[in-house]
N, C-alpha and C positions, 0 to 999 in steps of 0.2 A: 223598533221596540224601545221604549221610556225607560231609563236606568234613572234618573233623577229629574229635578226642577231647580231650576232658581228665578224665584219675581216676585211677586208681591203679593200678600197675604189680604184675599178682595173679602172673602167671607169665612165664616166658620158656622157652622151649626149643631145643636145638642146631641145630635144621633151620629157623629163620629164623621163628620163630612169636612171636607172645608174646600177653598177653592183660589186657585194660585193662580195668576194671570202674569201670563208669558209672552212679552210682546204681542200685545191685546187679546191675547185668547185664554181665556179661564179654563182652566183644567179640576174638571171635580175629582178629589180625592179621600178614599175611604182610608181611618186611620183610628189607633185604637183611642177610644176617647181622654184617657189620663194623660196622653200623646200631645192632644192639639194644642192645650194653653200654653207649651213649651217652644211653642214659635212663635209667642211673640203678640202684639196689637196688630189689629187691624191697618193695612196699610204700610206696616214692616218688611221690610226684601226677608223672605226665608228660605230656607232649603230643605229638599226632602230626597231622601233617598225611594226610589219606587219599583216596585211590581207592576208589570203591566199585564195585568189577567186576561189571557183572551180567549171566552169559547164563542160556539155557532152564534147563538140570539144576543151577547153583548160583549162588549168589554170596559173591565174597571182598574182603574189604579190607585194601588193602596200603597201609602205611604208612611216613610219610618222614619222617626230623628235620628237613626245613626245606622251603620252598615250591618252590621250585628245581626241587630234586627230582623233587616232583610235578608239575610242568608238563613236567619234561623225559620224565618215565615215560611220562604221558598221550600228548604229541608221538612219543614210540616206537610206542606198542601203537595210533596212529592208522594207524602205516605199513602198507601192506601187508606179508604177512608176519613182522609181528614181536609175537608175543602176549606176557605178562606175565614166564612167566619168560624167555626174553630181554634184553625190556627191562630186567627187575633186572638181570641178566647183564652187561647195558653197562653200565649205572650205576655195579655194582660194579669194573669196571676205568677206567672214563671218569667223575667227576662232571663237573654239567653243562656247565660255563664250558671242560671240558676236552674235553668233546663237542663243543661248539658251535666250537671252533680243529682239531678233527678233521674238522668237518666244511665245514668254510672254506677248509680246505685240501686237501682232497681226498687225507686221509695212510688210506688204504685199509689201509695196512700195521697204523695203529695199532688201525684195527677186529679187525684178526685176532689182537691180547692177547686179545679175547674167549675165552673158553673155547667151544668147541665151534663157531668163526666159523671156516670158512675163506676162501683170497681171490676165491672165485667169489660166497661167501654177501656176502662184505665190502664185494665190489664192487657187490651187487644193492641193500644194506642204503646203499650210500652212495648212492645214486640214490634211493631212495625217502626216505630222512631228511634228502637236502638240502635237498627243495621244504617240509620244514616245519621248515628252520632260522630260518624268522622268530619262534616260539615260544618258541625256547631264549633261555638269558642274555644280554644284549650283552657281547662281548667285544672286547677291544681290541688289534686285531693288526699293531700298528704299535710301532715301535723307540721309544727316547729322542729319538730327530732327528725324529720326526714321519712318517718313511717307512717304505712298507709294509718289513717284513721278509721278509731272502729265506731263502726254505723249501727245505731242501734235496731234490731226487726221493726220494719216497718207495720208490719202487718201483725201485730201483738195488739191485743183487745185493747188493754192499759196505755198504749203510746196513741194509738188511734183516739181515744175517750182524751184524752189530754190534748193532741193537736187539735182535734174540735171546739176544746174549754177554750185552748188561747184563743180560736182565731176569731174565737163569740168575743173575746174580752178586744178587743181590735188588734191583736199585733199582729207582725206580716210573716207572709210564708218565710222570706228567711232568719227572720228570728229565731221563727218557730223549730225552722230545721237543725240551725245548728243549738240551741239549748237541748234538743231532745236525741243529736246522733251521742252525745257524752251520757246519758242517764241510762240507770238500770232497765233496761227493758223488763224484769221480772217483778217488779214491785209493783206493789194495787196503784189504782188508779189516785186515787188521794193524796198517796205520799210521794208520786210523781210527780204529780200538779201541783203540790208543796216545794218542789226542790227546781221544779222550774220556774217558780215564782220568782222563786231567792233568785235565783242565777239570772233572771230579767231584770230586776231590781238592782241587783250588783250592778249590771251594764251601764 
């Protein structure tokens, strides 16, 4: 079984591939695309940490710039329901440490950034990936004062209609999360999207 690579960086291609040659043997490896330019030129020694998939008719190895990663992949494609491309799928909207406060919190909403996730998939996908939240990164979901922080309903019309405005205007899921665990959840949509403006802006 392949837990990692280290050789040289022979190809890379647009559809999330690239190919490592290892004492003259190329290893093609699947990998989330914002991933590949982070190792480097052509020709470069890199390393990758890897998954090595294997069912009946094939097997592929998917690789990750850090360890993290791969335990958080692994802990996905163990869920029911969630085979590899998914798993990349979340990774590449959630890294782990941002998964594991996704999944602490029970922000259903934030599953549905996924591409192709809607809130029935969101909802099944947050039940099966919390019984293997012990896997993921510890993360530390407590203020400056030492107290839990308060999250605001995820699932409120108003908070939904705002994380959709930011993520059109381009900011990232964790922007997005932590401006909007501090604001009223009970205020119209308007004057939410007002006050997270401010508070984007302040940063």
């Amino acid at each position: 079984m392949i837990g990692s690579l280290r050789g040289s960086l022979l190809d890379r291609a647009g559809d999330g591939e690239v190919i490592i040659e290892v004492g003259g043997i190329g290893y093609r490896i699947t990998m989330m695309p914002a991933a590949i330019p982070l190792l480097g030129e052509l020709g470069a020694e890199v390393f990758a940490w890897v998954h090595h998939h294997i069912r009946e008719d094939a097997q592929t190895l998917y690789g990750f710039t850090n360890r993290d990663e791969r335990v958080a992949f692994e802990a996905l494609i163990g869920a029911h329901g969630v085979g590899p491309a998914l798993a990349l799928a979340i990774l590449s909207v959630h890294e782990p440490v941002a998964l594991a406060r996704v999944l602490a919190e029970d922000d259903v909403a934030a599953l549905c950034l996924v591409p192709g996730v809607g809130k029935k998939t969101a909802a099944r996908l947050m039940v099966e990936l919390k019984n293997r939240l012990d896997v993921l990164p510890a993360i530390d979901l407590t203020d400056g004062g030492g107290a839990a922080s308060a999250v605001a309903p995820e699932d409120s019309t108003s908070t939904a209609d705002v994380r959709d405005a930011l993520t059109g205007l381009g900011y990232g899921v964790e922007e997005i999360h932590l401006v909007l665990r501090d604001l009223p959840a009970d205020a119209d949509s308007s004057a939410l999207l007002r006050q997270a403006l401010q508070r984007l802006a302040a940063v």
